[in-house]
Every structure is written in C-alpha cells, then in structure tokens.
C-alpha positions in Angstrom: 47.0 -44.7 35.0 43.9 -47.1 35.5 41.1 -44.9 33.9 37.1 -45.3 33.9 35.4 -43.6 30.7 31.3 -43.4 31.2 29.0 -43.0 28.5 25.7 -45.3 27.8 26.4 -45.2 23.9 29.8 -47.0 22.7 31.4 -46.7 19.3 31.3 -48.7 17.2 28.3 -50.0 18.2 26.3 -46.7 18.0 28.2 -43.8 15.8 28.2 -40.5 16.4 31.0 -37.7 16.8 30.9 -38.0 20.9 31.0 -41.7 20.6 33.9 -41.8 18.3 35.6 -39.4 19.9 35.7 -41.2 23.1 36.9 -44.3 21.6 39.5 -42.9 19.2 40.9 -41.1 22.3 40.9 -44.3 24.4 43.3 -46.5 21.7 45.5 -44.3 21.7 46.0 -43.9 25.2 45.3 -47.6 26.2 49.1 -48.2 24.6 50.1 -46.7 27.9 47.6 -46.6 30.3 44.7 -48.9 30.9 41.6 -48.1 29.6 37.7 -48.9 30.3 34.7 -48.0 29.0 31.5 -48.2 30.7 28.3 -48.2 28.5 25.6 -50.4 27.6 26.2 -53.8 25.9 25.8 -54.2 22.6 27.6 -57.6 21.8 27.0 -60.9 23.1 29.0 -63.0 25.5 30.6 -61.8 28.5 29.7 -58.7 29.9 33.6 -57.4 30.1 35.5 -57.7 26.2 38.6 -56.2 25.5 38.7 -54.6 21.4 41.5 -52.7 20.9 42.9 -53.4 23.9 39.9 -50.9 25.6 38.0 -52.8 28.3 34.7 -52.3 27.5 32.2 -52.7 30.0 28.2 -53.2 29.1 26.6 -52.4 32.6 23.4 -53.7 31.3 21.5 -55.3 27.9 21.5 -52.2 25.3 17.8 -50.5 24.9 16.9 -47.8 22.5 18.5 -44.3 22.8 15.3 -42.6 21.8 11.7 -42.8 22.1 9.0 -42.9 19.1 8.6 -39.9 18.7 12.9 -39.6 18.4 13.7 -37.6 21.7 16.3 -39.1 24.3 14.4 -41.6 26.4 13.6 -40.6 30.2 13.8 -43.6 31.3 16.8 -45.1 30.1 19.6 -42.7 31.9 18.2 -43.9 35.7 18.0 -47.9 34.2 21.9 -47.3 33.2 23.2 -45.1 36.1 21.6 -47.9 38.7 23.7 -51.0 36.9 26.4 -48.3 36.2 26.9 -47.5 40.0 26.9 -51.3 40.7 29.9 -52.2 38.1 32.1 -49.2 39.3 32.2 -50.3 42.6 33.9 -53.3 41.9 37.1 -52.0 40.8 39.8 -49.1 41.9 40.4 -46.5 39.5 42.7 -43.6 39.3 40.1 -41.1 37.8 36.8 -41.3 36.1 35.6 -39.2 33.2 32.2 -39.1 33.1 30.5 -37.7 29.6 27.6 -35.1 30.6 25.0 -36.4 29.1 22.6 -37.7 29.9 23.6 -36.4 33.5 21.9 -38.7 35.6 25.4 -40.6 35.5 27.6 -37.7 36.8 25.8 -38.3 39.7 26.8 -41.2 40.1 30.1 -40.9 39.3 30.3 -37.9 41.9 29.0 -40.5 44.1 32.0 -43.3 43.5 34.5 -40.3 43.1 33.5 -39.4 47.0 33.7 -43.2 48.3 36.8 -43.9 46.7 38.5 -40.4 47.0 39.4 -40.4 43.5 39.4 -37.3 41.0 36.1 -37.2 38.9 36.0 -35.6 35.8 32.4 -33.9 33.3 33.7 -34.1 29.7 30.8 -31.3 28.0 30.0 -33.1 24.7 27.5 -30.3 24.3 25.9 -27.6 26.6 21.9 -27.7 26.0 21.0 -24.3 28.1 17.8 -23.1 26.6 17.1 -25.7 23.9 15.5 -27.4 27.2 12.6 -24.9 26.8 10.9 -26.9 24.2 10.7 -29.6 26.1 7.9 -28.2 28.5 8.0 -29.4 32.2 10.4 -32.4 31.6 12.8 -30.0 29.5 12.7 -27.6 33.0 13.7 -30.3 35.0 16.5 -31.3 32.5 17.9 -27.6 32.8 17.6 -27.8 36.2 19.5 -31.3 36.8 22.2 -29.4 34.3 22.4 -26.6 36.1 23.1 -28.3 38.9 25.7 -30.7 37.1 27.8 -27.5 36.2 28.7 -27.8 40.0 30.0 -31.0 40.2 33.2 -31.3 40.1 36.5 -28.3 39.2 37.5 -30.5 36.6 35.4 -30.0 33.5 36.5 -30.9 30.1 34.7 -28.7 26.7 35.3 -29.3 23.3 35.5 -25.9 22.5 36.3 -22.1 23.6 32.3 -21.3 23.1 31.3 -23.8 25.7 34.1 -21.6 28.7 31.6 -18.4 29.0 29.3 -21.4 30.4 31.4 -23.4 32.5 34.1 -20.9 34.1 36.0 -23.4 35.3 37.0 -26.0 32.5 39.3 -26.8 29.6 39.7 -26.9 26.2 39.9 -30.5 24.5 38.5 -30.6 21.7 37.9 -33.7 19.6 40.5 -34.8 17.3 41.4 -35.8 13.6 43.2 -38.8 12.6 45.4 -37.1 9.6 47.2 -39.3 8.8 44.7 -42.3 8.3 42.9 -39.6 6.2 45.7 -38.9 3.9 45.8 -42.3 2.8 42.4 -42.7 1.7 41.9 -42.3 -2.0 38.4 -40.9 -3.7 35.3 -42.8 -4.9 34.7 -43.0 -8.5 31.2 -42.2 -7.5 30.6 -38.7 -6.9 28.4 -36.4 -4.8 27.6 -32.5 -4.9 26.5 -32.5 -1.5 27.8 -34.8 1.7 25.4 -35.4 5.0 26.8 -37.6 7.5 25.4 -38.0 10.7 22.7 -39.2 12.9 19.3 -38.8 11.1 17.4 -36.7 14.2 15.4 -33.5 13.9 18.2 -31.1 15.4 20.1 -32.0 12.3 17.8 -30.7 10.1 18.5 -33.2 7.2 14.9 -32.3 5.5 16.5 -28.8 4.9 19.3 -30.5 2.4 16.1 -32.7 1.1 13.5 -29.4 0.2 16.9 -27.2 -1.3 18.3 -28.7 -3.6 16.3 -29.1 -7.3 16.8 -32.8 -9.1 20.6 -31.8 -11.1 22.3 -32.0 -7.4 23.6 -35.6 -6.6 23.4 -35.8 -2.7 24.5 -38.8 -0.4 23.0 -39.3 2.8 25.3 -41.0 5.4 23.8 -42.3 8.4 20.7 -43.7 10.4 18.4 -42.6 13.3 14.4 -42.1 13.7 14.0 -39.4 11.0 15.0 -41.8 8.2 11.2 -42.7 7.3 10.1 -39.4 7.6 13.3 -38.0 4.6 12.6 -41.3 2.7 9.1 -40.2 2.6 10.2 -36.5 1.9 12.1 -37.5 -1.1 9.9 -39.7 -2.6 7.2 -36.8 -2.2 9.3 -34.2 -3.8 9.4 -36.5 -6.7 13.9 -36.4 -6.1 15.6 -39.2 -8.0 19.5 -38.2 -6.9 19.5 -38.6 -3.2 21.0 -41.7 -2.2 20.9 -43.0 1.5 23.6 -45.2 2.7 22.1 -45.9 6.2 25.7 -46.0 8.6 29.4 -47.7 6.6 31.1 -49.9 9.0 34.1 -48.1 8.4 36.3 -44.5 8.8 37.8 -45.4 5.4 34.6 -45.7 3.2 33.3 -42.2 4.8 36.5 -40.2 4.3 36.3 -41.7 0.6 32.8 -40.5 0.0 33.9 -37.2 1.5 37.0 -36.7 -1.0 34.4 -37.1 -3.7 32.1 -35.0 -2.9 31.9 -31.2 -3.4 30.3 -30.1 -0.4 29.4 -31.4 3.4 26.2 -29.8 4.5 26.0 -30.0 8.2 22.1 -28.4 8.7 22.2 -28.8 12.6 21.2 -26.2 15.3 23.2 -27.9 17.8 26.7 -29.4 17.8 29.0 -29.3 20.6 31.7 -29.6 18.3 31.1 -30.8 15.0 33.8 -33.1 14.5 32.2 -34.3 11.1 33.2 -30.9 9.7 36.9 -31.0 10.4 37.0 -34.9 8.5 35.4 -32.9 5.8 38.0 -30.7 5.5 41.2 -32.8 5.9 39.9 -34.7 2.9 39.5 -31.7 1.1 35.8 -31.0 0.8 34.1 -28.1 1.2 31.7 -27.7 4.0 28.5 -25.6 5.1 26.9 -25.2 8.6 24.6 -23.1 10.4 23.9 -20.1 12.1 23.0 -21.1 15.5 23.4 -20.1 19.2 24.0 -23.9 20.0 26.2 -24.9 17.0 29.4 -25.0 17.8 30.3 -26.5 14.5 30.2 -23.2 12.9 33.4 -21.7 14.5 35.1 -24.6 12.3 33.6 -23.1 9.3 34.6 -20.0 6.4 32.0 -17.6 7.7 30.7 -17.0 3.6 29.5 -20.7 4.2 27.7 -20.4 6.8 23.9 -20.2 6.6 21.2 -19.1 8.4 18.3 -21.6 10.0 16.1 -21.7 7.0 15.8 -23.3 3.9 16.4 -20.3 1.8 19.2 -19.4 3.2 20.5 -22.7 2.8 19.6 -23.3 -0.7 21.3 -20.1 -1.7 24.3 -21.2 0.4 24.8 -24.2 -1.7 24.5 -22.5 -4.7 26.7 -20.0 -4.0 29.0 -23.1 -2.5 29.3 -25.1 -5.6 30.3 -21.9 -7.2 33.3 -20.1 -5.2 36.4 -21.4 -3.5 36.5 -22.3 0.3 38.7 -20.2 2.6 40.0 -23.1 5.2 40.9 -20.5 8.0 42.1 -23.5 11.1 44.8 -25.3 11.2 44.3 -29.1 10.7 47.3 -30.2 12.9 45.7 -28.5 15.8 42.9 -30.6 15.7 45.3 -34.0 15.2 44.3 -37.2 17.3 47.6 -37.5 18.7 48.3 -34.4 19.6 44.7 -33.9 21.2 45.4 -37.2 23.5 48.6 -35.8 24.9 46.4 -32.8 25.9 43.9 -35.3 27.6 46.7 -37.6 28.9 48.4 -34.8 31.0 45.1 -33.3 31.9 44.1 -36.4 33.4 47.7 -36.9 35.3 47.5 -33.4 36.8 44.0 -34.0 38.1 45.7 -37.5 39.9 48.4 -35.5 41.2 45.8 -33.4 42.7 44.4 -35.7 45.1 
C-alpha cells in the first residue's frame, strides 16, 4: 500500500501523544508498505526527507502552533491546508488518513479523496464537542466546522470506546505501547514522588500539581509549551525548592527512565483523547493519577481510587492518598502493544482499499 498520513505537527520535531503515535505507527508499517507524512517542515534542506524510512513531507516553512495567549492559532490550519492541497496532488496514493484536527485539512483531503477516487480516512485524536463553548463566536464556528467533519467520510478511526457514542460509525484504534523497548529501560538513580510529562498548556492543568503538593514532594516536570513562564513563575512564588523542569528529552529512553523512578504520574488534564502518557507510566511500573472529566479520556486507563476530581483539593488529597496505597492496574498492557495496534490499522486500512 502507498499511504498519505496528514497532520501539520510531526514527531519528533513537535512531541506530543498524537504526534508520536502517528509516527510510531508509521515505522512500523513502512517495513511493508510505503509510508508519507505530510506536515509542516521543521528541518532544513529539501522539502521531501526520508528518517526511518517514512517520507516525510513539509508542505510549507513550520510557524507556531499557538498564539500568545497559548490557544491553537486560526490562521495557521487555512496557511497549511492551501500548501497541503498543492503537495497531494502531485502524487497517487492508495488511501489518506487525515488526523481531525485542526479540521480545515479533512477538507481538503475529502477534496483529493473525490478527484482521485481514493478511500479517505478521519483518525479522531480527540473529540472537542462543548469545550468549543469557551471559545465565544470563533469556538461556535469551530463546533460547527466539527460537526460538519463528523460527516465526512464512513471511515473514522477513535482512539477509544468513549469517543463511538459520538461518531456512530467508526473504530477502535487506540494508540499503542512499545513493551518491549520499555522493558529494557533501567531506573534513574534520581528519583521523583510525582511525574508530569506533557505539553505545558492550560488544559493540562500543570499549576494544579504546582499549588498541591507542600516542599517534602520531589516533582519532575517533563515537557514545554506556552505555560512554562507562567509555572516557573508559580513556583518561584510559592517559595517550592523540589520541582524540577526538564523542558522536552530528545529521547523515549530517558522518559521511560524518569518514569521507573518515580512514584507517581500526575496527568491533571480535562481533555485527552487518549492519554497515551498514562499507559508508558504504567508499563514501567509507576503509579498514575488523572482526572475526573467529561473530555478525558485518559481516565478509563486509570484505577478509579486514583482518579481525582477537577480541583486542587481533590488532587492534593489524591496524591496523598497515592503515595500511600497500592495501585490496582485493571487493563491489560499487551492490548495496548505497538505491534499488535499496527496490525489493527494495517488491515483497517486494506479493507477500506478493497472497498473502492
């Protein structure tokens, strides 16, 4: 199969669980199958590279994500999906597999799928629904253009069984564990109480960890994003002298070591279409804690005596009560493994060829 995988952001370039997922997902399936990624470009030289042996495709020069004030920019989705539209063209593929946000490029994709009477697929990396409110008239229009993607196309990929009483007609895929990578890491001699990793936005709610835990709690801080000034402030207001930020490590390894040192991952976010940070936590053997919202997913990955509500005295008391008493791991880890999940994908995408 000759397969197109659109998302602006590219791992390793920008990390995040969508990002990786993607990319983790594409090595192992470019061993059979060729592979391309279109997103923006974030290297220099040719516009076209190959790195382990994905194409990846930068459709245009990379701009920022996010805006000052750290929300997804409005005007970088129609700059992307214009170049985007102009670099599919040029080639045949077998399917595409476009990642819904941030939506404009579905469109797009519908678009080529139409021209070239090929099967087009929306991959669901998270469902927004009503956390558009907030976003007064712009956040309307954005459930109104998502709305409208749900129609699409028949063939929709979710990450998990939450995200079906949405999107009637989709799948399950969800993202994917590499266990046996995992297994070999060994643990840091430095260790944490409490584990973040993740962008550093305000759906993540990292300020939560920050104002609950007192100065005896060691607590690492992996990741970057436009709230890091804002919980480098916070700490140095609160007067904390054990909460250490790492900004992003270049590599799985050093993460998955961090997390086999560390007591706890605290995973504050209202919204996660998946939360694949959680399951990395717990094939290394750490403990984890998420939250008690409507748009996390992440929590269905979690024992439900570690989950805590959206406030910080809930979560303060969860963390507590955390490094006390034993976790109850209640899924099963090979379920979740990266080989397995890209055989799910791989015949997915073959029966939606066969299709047409």
């Amino acid at each position: 199969m000759k397969i197109a995988i659109v998302y602006d952001a590219i791992y390793p370039y920008v990390k995040g669980g969508g990002e990786k997922r993607i990319y983790e997902l594409s090595k192992i399936l470019s061993k059979k199958h060729e592979i391309h990624l279109f997103g923006m470009k974030y290297w220099n030289g040719n516009n076209v590279i190959k790195r382990d042996n994905v194409y990846l495709h930068g459709v245009f020069n990379s701009i920022s994500l996010y805006n000052k004030k750290g929300n997804r920019s409005l005007l970088q989705p129609f700059r992307f999906s214009f170049y985007l539209f102009k670099e599919l063209m040029k080639y045949d593929f077998d399917l595409v597999d476009c990642q819904n946000f941030p939506y404009i490029p579905c469109f797009i994709c519908k678009l080529y799928s139409k021209i070239k009477n090929k099967p087009f697929i929306i991959t669901w990396l998270e469902i927004w629904n009503d956390n558009w409110n907030k976003y007064g008239l712009f956040g309307y229009i954005g459930k109104f253009i998502e709305r409208i993607s749900f129609r699409l196309t028949k063939n929709n990929i979710v990450l998990s069984d939450n995200m079906t009483k949405i999107i009637k007609e989709s799948i399950v895929i969800p993202a994917g564990v590499d266990l046996k990578k995992i297994n070999k890491i060994k643990k840091r001699k430095d260790k944490f109480d409490i584990l973040f990793v993740g962008r550093l936005i305000k759906e993540k709610n990292v300020d939560f960890i920050i104002r609950s835990v007192d100065r005896n709690i060691k607590v690492g801080i992996i990741g970057d994003g436009p709230e890091r000034e804002n919980l480098i402030n916070l700490v140095k207001k609160l007067n904390l002298r054990n909460i250490k930020f790492f900004g992003f490590l270049d590599e799985d390894e050093e993460v998955y070591s961090y997390m086999k040192s560390s007591k706890i991952l605290v995973l504050p976010s209202i919204r996660e279409g998946f939360g694949i940070v959680i399951l990395e936590a717990l094939a290394c053997g750490c403990k984890v804690i998420a939250t008690n919202h409507k748009n996390n997913n992440a929590k269905y990955l979690a024992d439900k005596n570690f989950i805590s509500e959206t406030n910080i005295k809930s979560l303060r008391n969860k963390i507590k009560y955390g490094l006390k008493n034993k976790y109850n791991n209640n899924i099963n880890l090979e379920d979740f493994d990266i080989n397995k999940i890209s055989k799910e994908l791989e015949n997915y995408y073959q029966r939606c060829i066969n299709e047409i």
